[in-house]
C-alpha positions, 0 to 999 in steps of 0.5 A, spaced: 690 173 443 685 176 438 680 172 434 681 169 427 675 172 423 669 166 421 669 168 413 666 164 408 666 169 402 659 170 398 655 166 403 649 168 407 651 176 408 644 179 406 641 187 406 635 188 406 634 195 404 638 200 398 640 206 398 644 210 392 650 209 394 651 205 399 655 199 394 661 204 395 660 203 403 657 196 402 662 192 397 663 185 397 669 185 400 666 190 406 660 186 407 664 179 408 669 183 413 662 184 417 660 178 416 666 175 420 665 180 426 658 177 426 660 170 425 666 170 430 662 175 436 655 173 435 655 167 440 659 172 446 655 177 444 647 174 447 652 170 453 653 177 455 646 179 454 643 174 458 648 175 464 645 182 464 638 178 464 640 174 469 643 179 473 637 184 472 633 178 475 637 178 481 636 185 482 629 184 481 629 179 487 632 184 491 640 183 491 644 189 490 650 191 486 656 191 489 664 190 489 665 183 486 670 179 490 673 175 485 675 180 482 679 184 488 685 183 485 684 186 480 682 193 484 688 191 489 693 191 484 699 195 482 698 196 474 697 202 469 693 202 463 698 204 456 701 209 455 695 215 451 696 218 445 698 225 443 692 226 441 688 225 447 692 228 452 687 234 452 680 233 452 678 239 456 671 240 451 668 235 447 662 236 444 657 230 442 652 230 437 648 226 431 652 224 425 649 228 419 654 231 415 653 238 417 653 236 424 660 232 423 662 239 419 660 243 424 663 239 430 670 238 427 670 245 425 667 248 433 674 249 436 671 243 442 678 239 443 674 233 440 668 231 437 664 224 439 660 222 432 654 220 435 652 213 432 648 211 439 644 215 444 643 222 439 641 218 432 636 215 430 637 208 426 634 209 419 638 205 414 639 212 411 641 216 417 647 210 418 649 210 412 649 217 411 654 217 417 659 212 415 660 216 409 660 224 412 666 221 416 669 217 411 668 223 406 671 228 412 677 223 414 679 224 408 678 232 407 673 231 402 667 233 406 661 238 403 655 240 405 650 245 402 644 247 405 639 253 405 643 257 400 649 256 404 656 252 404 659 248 410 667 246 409 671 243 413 677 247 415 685 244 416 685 238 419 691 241 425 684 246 426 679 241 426 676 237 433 679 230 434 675 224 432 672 220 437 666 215 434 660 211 438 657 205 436 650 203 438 651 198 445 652 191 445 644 191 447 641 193 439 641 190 433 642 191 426 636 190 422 638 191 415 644 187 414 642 179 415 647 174 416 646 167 415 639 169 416 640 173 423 640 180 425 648 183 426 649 187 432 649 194 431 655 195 435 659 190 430 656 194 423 658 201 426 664 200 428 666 195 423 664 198 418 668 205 420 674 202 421 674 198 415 674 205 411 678 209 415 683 205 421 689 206 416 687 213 414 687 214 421 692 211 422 696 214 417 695 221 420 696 219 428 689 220 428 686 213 431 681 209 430 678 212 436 672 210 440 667 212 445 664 205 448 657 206 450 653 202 455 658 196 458 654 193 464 661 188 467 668 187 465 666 181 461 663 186 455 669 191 455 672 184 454 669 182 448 670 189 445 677 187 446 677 182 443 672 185 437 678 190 437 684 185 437 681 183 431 679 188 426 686 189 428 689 184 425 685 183 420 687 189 417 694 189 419 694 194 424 699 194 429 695 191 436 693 197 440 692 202 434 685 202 436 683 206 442 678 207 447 674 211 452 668 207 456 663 210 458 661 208 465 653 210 464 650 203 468 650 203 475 653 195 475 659 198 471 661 203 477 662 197 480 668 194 476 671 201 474 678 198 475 676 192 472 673 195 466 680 199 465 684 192 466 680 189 460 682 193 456 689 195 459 692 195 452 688 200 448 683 204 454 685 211 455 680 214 459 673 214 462 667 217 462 660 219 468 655 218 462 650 222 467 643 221 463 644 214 462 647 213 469 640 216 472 636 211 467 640 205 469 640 206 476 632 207 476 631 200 471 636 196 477 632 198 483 626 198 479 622 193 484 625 197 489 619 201 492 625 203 498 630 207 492 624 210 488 628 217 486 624 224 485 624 228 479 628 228 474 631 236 476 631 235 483 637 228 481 643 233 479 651 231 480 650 234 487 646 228 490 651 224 494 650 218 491 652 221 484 658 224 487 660 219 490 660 215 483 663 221 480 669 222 484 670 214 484 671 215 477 676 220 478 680 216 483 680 209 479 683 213 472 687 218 475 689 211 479 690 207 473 694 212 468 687 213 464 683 219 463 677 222 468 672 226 463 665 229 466 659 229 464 654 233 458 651 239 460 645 238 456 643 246 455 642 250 449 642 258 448 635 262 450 636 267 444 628 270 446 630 271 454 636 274 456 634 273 463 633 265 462 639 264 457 644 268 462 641 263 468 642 257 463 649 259 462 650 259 470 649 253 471 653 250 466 659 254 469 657 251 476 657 244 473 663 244 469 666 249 476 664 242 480 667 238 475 674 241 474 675 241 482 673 235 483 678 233 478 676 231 472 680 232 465 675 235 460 668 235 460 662 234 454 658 240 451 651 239 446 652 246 443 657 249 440 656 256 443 658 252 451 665 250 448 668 258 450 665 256 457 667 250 459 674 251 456 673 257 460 672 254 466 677 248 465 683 254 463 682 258 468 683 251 474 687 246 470 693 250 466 696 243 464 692 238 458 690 233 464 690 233 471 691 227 473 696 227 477 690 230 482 689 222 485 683 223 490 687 219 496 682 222 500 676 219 496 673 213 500 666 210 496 662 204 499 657 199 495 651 204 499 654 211 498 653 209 491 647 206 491 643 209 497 638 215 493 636 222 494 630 224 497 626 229 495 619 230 491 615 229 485 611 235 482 605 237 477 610 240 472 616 235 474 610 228 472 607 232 466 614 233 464 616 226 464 611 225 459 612 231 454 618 229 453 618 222 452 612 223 447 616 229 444 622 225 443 619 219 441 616 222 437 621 226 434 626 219 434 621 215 430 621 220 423 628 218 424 631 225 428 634 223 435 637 229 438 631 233 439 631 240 443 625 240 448 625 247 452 632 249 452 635 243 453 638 238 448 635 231 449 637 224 447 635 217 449 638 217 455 634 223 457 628 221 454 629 214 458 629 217 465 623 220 463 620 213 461 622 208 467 621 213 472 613 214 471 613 206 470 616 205 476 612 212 479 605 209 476 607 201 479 609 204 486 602 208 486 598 203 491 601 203 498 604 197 500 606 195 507 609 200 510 609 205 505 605 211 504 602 212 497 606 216 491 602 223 490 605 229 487 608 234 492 600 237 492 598 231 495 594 229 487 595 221 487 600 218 482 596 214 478 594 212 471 588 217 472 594 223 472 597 219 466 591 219 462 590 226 463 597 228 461 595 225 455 590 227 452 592 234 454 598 233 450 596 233 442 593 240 443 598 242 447 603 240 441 598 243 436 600 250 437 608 249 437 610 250 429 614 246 426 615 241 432 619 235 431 615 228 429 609 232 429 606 226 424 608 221 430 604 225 436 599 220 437 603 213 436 608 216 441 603 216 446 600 210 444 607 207 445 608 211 452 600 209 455 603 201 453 609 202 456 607 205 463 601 200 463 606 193 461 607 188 467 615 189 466 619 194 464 622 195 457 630 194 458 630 200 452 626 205 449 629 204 442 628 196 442 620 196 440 621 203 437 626 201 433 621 195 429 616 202 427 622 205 422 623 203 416 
């Protein structure tokens, strides 16, 4: 049963800010169907972020995540998923990024199978940067999308020539400051995909062409069911037929691998496919342990989809979907071409060929790319081993996974480099991300929030696990140097010279409130749910 929208035209819908142009986005009537999303979902919505409270609780008193028994039957049951459309039969390369209008242009025009417009993890939420966005993709779904910049034109080519559209709205967890209703904030997650499907879900409709969504963050099958019923929503509000709207989930929280089956069963009628949303999976396995000294991982670069817990996750996944009917899609090889040094791109483009080669034998469907020049690798790969537009007739009977196999952590080491690291990028990042930029490459790699919050919760949880306890040995880098807020305040006060001499550096008028944003983070007593959440309150 789908919701009846909570509408009382004219009252209490206020935005805090104006943009020319934004009226045409933010007519009465479309701020009216916000409104009603706000009203008839905002009291789910803090249930469902008080449960990951409560639950985060637990975790904190030393109960771990696992398989639930009141949902068995669910996992135990004989049921598919609906049937996916033609569109998203084959995905075997998607590219991810920001929502910028010569982003849009170039992804759709990139030869990628689909292309994720990227209003969460790789955008920073200025008002402007948002609804910069809604109208690139309005103006690109109706075919009218130009851009010029730098003395050159961008332009769309034919539609039959263009990636498939998939958009990704903020999680449930972050809230949209610009638009009061009733006097509070609405949730992101509602402004952005309420906005985009209230200008397109009939355009796109009409072109057999969606509205298609990326979900991002869910933490139990209770959240994936809200967005159903958000969905079931928009759908009739609009005359939609139920199940128009489509979506992939990512499965990017350690909770969430836990009720795959469960999740895909919640939303049944419109789901074709999850996704191993790897960065952000590393982040959340690090804040659900974050009081566990017994699960402390090593260094980021030393965590790769090898580890057995990651495969254990990732082959999970493949088993669960191909199971159901539904879509298995890798993970983002984060890598940018090294145009200065042939020597270091060639052993970048190695990598990634290793990657998605572990990918598409494991069974994965498609796989995610943060650069264009990736795409002919990656399709390359996928070709060569999966001849047919998916594969999920690979069902991974031989795949067994345990509550421990997905949780027990690797072993291994934290390095000088890999501590400094950590830093550097967190306060690169940050600082790029608070002048309004949230895709930031930092030394060959395109980094994002999720990225950026594996650095930020490991040298937390590093730094809070410093002293030895009972039983346990101090942390110290691999050259025996403790790890202690000595180390950190010596990171830095190195880092401004050190960014100093890189020109045209990203955020670089934001260095120093970064670091003072990191040096308060690391000392707090608990550790930030989110990054965003206080960085957020220092835009716009």
């Amino acid at each position: 049963m789908s919701a009846v929208l909570q509408d009382r035209p004219g009252a209490g819908v206020e935005v805090t800010h104006h943009l020319p142009g934004q009226d045409a986005l933010l007519s009465s009537a479309a701020r009216e169907f916000l409104a009603g999303l706000h009203r008839t979902f905002e009291g789910e919505r803090q249930a469902r972020l008080g449960a990951r409270r409560a639950r985060q609780q637990a975790f904190d008193a030393g109960a771990l995540p696992d398989f639930r028994s009141d949902t068995a039957h669910i996992r135990q049951g004989d049921w598919s998923v609906a049937p996916t459309p033609a569109p998203l039969l084959d995905r075997r390369v998607e590219i991810t990024g920001p929502v910028d209008p010569k982003m849009v242009i170039n992804a759709l025009n990139s030869g990628a199978n689909c292309y994720m417009a990227d209003f969460e993890d790789s955008t920073a939420p200025t008002w402007a940067n948002l609804l910069t966005g809604q109208q690139a993709l309005r103006a690109a779904i109706s075919g009218a999308l130009v851009h010029e910049a730098g003395g050159k034109r961008y332009e769309l080519r034919p539609q039959a020539e263009q990636a498939v559209l998939l958009v990704r709205p903020r999680g449930w967890h972050l809230d949209e400051k610009h638009v009061l209703v009733d006097g509070a904030r609405m949730a992101g997650a509602l402004f952005d995909a309420g906005l985009f499907c209230y200008h397109n879900a009939h355009v796109l409709a009409g072109k057999g062409r969606g509205p298609y969504f990326y979900l991002p963050k869910l933490q139990s099958m209770e959240e994936a069911a809200l967005w159903e019923q958000v969905f079931a929503a928009i759908e009739a509000q609009l005359g939609l037929p139920h199940g128009q709207i489509k979506v992939t989930v990512l499965i990017e929280t350690l909770p969430a691998a836990f009720e795959m089956d469960e999740i895909l069963h919640a939303l049944k009628d419109r789901i074709v496919g999850l996704n191993c949303g790897r960065w952000d999976y590393i982040f959340s396995y690090i804040k659900t342990f974050r009081r566990h000294r017994d699960r402390v991982l090593p260094e980021r670069g030393q965590v790769t989809m090898t580890q057995p817990f990651l495969r254990a996750y990732s082959e999970l996944l493949i088993q669960t979907c191909h199971r159901r009917g539904a879509h298995a899609m890798g993970g983002m090889a984060a890598q940018i071409p090294i145009g200065s040094d042939a020597e270091a791109n060639a052993a970048a483009l190695a990598r990634v060929r290793a990657d998605k080669l572990r990918e598409v034998t494991a069974g994965h469907d498609g796989t995610w790319v943060a650069h264009p020049a990736l795409i002919p690798l990656a399709r390359e790969v996928f070709d060569a081993r999966m001849p047919g537009p998916h594969q999920r007739q690979v069902t991974r009977d031989d795949v067994s996974v345990s509550r421990d196999d997905l949780i027990t952590p690797s072993r291994g080491t934290i390095s000088r480099k890999g501590f400094e690291g950590n830093v550097e990028v967190c306060v690169r990042y940050l600082a790029a991300w608070l002048a309004g930029n949230g895709c930031v490459p930092i030394h060959h790699l395109m980094e994002d929030a999720a990225t950026a919050e594996i650095a930020r919760t490991q040298l937390w949880q590093w730094l809070h696990f410093a002293e030895a306890d009972a039983g346990a040995e101090p942390l110290a880098l691999e050259d025996g140097t403790p790890v202690d807020y000595a180390l950190l305040e010596r990171a830095l006060i190195g880092l401004p010279s050190q960014l100093a001499s890189q020109p045209g550096l990203p955020g670089a008028g934001h260095v120093s409130e970064a670091i003072g944003m990191l040096d308060r983070l690391t000392h707090a007593d608990e550790l930030a749910e989110f990054l965003t959440l206080p960085a957020y309150e220092r835009i716009d």
